[in-house]
N, CA, C and O atoms as a GROMACS GRO file, in nm:
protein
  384
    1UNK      N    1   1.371  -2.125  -1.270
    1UNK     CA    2   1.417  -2.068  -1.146
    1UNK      C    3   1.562  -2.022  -1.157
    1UNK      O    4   1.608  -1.927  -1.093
    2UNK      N    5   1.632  -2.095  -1.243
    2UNK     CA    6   1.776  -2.092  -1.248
    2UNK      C    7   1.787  -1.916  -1.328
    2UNK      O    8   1.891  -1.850  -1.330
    3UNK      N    9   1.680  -1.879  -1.376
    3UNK     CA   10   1.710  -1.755  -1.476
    3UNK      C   11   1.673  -1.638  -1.355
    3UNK      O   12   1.665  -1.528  -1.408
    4UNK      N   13   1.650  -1.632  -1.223
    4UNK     CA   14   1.597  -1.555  -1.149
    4UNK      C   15   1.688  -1.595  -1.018
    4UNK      O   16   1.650  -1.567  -0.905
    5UNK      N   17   1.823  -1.669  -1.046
    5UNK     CA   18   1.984  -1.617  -0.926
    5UNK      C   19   1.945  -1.775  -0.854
    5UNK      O   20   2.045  -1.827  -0.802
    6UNK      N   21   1.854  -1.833  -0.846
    6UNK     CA   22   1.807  -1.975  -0.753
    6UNK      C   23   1.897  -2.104  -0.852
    6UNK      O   24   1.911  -2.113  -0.974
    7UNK      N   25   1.937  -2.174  -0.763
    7UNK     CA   26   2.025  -2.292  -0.819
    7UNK      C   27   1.947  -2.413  -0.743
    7UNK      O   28   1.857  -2.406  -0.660
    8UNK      N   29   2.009  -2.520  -0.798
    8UNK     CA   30   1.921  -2.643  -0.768
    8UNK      C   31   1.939  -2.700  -0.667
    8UNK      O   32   2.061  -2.710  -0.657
    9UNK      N   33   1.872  -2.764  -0.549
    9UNK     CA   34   1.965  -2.845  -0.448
    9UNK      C   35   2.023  -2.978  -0.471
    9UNK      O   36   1.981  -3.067  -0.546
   10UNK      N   37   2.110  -2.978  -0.408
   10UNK     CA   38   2.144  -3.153  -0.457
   10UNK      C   39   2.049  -3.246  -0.360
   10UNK      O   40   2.062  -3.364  -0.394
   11UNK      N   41   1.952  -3.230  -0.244
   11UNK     CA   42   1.911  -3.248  -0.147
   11UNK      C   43   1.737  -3.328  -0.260
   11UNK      O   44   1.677  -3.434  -0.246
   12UNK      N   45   1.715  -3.210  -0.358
   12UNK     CA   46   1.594  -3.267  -0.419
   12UNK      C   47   1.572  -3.185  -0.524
   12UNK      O   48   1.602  -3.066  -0.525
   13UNK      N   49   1.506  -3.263  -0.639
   13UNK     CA   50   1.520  -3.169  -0.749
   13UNK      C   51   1.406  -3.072  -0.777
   13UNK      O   52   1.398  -3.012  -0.885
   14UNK      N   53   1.303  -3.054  -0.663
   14UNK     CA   54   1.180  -2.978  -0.636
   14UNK      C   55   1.233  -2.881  -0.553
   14UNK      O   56   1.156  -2.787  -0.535
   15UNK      N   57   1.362  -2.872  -0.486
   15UNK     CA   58   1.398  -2.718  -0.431
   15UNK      C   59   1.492  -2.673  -0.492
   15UNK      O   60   1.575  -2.732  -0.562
   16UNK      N   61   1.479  -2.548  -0.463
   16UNK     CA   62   1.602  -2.444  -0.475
   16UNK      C   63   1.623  -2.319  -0.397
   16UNK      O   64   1.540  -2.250  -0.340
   17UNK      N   65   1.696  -2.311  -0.402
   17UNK     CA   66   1.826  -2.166  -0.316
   17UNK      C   67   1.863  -2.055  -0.399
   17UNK      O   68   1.897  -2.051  -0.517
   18UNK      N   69   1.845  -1.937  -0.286
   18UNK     CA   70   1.880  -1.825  -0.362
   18UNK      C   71   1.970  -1.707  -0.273
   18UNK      O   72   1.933  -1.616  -0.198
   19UNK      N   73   2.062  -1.738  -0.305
   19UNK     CA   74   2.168  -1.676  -0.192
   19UNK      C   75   2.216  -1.530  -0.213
   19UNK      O   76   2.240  -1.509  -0.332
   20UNK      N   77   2.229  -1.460  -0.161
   20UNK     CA   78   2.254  -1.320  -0.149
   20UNK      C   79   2.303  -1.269  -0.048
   20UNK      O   80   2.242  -1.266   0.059
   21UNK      N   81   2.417  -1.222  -0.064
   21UNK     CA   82   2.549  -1.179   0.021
   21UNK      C   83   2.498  -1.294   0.182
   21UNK      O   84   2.485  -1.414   0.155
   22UNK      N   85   2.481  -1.263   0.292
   22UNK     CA   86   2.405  -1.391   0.406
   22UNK      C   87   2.294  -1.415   0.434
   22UNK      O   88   2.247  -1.468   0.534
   23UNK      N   89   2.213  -1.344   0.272
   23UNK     CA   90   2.047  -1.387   0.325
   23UNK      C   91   2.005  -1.478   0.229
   23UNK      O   92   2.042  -1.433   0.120
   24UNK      N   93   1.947  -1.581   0.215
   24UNK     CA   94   1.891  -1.706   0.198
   24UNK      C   95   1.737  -1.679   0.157
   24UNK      O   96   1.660  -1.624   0.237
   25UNK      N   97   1.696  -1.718   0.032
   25UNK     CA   98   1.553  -1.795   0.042
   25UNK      C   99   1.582  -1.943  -0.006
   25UNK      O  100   1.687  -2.006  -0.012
   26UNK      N  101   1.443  -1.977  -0.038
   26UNK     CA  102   1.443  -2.115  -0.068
   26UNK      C  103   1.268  -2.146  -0.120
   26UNK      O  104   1.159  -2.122  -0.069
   27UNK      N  105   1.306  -2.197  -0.222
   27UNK     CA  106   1.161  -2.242  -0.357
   27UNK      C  107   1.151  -2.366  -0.327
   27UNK      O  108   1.249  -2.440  -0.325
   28UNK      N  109   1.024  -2.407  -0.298
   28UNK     CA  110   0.989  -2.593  -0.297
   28UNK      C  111   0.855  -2.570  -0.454
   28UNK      O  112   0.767  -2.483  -0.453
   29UNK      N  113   0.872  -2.654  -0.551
   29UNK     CA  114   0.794  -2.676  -0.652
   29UNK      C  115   0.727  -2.772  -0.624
   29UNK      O  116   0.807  -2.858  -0.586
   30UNK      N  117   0.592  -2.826  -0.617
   30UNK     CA  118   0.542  -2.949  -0.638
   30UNK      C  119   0.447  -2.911  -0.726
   30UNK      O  120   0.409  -2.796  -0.701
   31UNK      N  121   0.387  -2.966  -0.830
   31UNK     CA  122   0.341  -2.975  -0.931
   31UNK      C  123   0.302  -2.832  -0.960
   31UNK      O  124   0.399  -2.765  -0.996
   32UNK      N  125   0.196  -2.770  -0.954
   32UNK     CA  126   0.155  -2.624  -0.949
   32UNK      C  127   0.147  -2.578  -0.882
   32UNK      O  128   0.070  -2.482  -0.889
   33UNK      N  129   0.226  -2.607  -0.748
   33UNK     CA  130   0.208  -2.545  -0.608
   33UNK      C  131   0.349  -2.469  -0.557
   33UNK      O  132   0.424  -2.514  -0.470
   34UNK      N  133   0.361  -2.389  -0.605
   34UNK     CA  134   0.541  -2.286  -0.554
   34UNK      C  135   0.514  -2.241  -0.365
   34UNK      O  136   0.405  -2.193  -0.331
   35UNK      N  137   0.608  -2.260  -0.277
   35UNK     CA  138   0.653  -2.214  -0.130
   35UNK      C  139   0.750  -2.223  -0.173
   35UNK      O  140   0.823  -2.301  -0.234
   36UNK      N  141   0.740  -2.038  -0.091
   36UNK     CA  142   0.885  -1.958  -0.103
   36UNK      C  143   0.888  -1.904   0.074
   36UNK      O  144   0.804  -1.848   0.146
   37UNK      N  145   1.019  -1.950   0.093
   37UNK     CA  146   1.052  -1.848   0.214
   37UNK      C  147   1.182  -1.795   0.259
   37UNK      O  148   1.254  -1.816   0.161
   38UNK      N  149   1.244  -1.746   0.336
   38UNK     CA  150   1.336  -1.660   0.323
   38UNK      C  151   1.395  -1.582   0.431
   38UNK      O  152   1.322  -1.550   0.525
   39UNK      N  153   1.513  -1.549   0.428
   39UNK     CA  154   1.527  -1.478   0.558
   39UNK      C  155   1.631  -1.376   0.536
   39UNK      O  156   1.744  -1.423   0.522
   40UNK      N  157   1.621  -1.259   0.530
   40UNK     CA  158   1.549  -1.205   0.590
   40UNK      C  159   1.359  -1.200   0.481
   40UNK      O  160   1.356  -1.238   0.364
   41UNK      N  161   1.278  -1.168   0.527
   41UNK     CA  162   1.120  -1.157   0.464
   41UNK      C  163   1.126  -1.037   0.394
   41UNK      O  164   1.033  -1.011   0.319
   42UNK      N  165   1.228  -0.952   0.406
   42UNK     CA  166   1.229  -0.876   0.329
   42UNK      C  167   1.298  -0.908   0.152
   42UNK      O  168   1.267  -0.847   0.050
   43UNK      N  169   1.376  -0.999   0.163
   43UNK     CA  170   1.446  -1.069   0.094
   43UNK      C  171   1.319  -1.136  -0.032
   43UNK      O  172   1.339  -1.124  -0.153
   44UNK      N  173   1.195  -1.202   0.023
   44UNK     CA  174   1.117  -1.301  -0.034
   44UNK      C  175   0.986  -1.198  -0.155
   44UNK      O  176   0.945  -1.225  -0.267
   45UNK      N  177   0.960  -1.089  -0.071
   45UNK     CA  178   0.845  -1.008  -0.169
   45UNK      C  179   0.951  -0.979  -0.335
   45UNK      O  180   0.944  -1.034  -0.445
   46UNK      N  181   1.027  -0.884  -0.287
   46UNK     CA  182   1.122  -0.886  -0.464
   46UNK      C  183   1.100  -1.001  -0.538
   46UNK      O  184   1.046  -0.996  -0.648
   47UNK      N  185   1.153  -1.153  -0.461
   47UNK     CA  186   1.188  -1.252  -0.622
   47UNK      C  187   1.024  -1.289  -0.611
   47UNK      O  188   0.988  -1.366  -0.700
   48UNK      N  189   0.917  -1.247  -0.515
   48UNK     CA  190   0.800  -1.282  -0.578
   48UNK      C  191   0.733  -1.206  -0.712
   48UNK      O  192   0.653  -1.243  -0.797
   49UNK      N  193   0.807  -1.079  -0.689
   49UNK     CA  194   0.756  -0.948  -0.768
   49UNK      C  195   0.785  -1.024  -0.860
   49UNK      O  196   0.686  -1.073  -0.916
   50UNK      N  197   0.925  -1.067  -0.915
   50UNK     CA  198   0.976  -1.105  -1.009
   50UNK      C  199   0.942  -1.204  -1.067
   50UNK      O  200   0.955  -1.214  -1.189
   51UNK      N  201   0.893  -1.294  -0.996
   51UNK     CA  202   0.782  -1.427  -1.083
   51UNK      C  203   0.670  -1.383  -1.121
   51UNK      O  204   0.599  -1.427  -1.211
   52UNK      N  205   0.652  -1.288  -1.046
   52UNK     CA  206   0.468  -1.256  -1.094
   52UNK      C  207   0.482  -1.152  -1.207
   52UNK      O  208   0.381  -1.106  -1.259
   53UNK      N  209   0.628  -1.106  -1.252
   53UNK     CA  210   0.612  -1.035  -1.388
   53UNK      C  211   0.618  -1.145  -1.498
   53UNK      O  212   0.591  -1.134  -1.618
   54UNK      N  213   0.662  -1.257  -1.425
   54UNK     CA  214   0.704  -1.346  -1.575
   54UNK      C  215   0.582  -1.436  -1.609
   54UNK      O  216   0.540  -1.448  -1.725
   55UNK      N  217   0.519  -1.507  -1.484
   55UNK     CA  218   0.412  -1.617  -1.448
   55UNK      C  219   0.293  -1.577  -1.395
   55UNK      O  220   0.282  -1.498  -1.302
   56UNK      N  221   0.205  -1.630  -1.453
   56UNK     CA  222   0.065  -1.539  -1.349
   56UNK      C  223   0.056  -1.670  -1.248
   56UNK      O  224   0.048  -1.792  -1.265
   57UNK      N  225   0.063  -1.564  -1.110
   57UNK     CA  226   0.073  -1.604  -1.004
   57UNK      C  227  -0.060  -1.611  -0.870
   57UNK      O  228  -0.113  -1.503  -0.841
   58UNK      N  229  -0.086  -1.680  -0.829
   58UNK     CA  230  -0.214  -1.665  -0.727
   58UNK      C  231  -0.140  -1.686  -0.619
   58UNK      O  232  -0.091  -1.794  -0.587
   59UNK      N  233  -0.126  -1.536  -0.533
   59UNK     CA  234  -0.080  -1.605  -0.362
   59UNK      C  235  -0.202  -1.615  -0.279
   59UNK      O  236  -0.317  -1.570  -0.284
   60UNK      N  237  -0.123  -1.701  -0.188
   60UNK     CA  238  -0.266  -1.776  -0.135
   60UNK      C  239  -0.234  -1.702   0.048
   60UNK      O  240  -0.277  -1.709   0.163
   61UNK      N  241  -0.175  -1.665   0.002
   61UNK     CA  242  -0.113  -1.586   0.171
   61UNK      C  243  -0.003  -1.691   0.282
   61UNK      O  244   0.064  -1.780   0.231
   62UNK      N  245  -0.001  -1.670   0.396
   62UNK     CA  246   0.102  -1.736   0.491
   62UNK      C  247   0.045  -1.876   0.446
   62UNK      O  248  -0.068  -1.886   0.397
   63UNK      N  249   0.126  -1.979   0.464
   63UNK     CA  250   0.149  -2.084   0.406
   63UNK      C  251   0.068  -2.154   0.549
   63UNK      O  252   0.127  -2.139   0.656
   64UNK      N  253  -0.046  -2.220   0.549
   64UNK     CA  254  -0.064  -2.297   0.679
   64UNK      C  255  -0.107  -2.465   0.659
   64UNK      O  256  -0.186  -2.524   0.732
   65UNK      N  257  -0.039  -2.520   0.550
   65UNK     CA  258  -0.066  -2.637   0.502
   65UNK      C  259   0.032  -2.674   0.363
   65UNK      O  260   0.047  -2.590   0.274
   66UNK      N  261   0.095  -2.806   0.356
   66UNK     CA  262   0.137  -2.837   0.250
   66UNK      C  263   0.188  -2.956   0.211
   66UNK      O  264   0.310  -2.971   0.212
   67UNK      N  265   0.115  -3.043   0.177
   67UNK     CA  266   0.217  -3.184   0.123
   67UNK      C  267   0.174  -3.290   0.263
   67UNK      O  268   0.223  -3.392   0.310
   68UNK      N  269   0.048  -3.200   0.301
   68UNK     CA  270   0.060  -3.347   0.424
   68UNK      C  271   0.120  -3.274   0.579
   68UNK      O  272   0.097  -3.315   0.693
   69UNK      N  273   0.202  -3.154   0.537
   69UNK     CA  274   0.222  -3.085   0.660
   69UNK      C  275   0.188  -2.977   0.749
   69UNK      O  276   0.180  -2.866   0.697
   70UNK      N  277   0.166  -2.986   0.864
   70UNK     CA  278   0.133  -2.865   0.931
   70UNK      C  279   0.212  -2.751   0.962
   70UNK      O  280   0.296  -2.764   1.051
   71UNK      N  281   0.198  -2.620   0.889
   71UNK     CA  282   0.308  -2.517   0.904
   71UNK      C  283   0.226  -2.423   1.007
   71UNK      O  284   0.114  -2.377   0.986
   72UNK      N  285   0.310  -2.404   1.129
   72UNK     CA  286   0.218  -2.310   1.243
   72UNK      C  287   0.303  -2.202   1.297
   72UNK      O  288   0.400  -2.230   1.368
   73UNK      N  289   0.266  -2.058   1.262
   73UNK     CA  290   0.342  -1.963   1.284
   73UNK      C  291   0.343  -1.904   1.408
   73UNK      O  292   0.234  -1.867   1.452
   74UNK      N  293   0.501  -1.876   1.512
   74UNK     CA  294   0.475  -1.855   1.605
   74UNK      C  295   0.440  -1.707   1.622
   74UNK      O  296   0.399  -1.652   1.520
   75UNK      N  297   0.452  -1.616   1.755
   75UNK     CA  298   0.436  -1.464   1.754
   75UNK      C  299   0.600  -1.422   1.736
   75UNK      O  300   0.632  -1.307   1.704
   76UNK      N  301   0.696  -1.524   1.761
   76UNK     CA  302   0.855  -1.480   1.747
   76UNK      C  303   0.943  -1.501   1.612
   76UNK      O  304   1.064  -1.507   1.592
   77UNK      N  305   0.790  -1.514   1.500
   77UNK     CA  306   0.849  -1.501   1.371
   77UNK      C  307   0.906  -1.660   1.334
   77UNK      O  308   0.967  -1.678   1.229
   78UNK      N  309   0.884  -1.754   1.414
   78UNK     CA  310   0.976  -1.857   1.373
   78UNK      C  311   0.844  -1.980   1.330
   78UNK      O  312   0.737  -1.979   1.390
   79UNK      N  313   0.872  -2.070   1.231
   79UNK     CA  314   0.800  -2.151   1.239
   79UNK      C  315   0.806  -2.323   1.287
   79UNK      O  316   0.911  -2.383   1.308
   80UNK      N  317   0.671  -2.381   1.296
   80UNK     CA  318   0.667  -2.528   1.376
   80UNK      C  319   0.602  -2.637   1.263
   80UNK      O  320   0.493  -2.605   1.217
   81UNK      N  321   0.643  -2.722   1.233
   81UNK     CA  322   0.619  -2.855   1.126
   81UNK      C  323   0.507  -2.927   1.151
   81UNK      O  324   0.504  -2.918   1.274
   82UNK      N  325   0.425  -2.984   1.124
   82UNK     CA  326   0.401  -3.049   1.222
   82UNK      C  327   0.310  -3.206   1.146
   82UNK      O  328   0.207  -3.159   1.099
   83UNK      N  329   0.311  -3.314   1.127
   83UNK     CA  330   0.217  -3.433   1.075
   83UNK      C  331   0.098  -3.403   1.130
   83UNK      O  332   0.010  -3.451   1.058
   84UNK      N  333   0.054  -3.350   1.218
   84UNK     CA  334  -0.077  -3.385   1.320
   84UNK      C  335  -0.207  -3.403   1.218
   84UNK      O  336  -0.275  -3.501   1.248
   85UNK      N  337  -0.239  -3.354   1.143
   85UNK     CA  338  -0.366  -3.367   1.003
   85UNK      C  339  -0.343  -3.505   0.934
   85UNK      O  340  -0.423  -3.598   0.943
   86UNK      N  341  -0.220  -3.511   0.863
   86UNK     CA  342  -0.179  -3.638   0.847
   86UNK      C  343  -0.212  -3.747   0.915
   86UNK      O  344  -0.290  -3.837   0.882
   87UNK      N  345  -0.159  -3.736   0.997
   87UNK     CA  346  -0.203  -3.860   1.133
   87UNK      C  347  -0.331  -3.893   1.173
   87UNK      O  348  -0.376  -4.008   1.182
   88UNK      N  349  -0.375  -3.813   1.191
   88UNK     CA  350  -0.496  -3.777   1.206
   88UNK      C  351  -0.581  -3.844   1.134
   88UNK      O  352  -0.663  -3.921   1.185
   89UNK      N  353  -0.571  -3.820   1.001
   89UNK     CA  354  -0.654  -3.890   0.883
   89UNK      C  355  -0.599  -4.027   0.874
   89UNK      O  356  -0.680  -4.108   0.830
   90UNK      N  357  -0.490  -4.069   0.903
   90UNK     CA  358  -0.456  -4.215   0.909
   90UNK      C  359  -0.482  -4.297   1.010
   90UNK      O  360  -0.479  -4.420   1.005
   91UNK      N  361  -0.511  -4.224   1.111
   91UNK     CA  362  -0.580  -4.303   1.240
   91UNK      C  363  -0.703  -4.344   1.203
   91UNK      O  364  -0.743  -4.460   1.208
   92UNK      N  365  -0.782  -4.222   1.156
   92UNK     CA  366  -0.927  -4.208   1.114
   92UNK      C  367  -0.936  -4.357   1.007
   92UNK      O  368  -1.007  -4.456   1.026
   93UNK      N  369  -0.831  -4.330   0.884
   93UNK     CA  370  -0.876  -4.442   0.811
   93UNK      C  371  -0.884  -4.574   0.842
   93UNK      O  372  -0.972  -4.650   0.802
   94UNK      N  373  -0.746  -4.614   0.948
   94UNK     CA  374  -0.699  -4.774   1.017
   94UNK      C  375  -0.835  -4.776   1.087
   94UNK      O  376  -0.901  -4.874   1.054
   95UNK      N  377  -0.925  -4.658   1.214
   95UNK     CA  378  -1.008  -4.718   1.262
   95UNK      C  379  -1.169  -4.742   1.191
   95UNK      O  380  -1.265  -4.790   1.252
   96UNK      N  381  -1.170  -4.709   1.087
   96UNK     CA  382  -1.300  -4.736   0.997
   96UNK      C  383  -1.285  -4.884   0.917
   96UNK      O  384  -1.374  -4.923   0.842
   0.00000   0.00000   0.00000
């Protein structure tokens, strides 16, 4: 990531940042699973272009699940977090 302008966070060593003049993305790695997002969205298709010349890449489209979390996109472009699946399945398991 570091060869494509993204530096490491000190926050965790599965993200990284990619800063450009005041627009921001940001890479989460977990094992074979890359989320990328970014702001402005125009900002995020380029450094995808750019992985997918180096890495063969499968996008899986808008992100609506990951790691246990619920990602829910609003109509004002912004997004909401959410455990509710998580929970969900842990209720399920305590009451069986």
């Amino acid at each position: 990531m570091l060869q494509f302008g993204f530096s490491a966070s000190k926050s965790g060593s599965s993200l990284f940042v990619y800063k450009k003049h005041k627009n921001v993305a940001y890479l989460l790695v977990y094992v074979d699973d890359i989320v990328i997002t970014g702001s402005p969205s125009t900002l995020v298709q380029p450094l995808i272009n750019q992985f997918n010349s180096t890495f063969a890449l499968k996008q899986l489209g808008q992100l609506d699940y990951s790691l246990g979390i619920d990602v829910h996109h609003t109509v004002s472009g912004s997004i909401l977090l959410t455990y509710s699946k998580f929970f969900t399945k842990l209720i399920w398991l305590k009451l069986s």
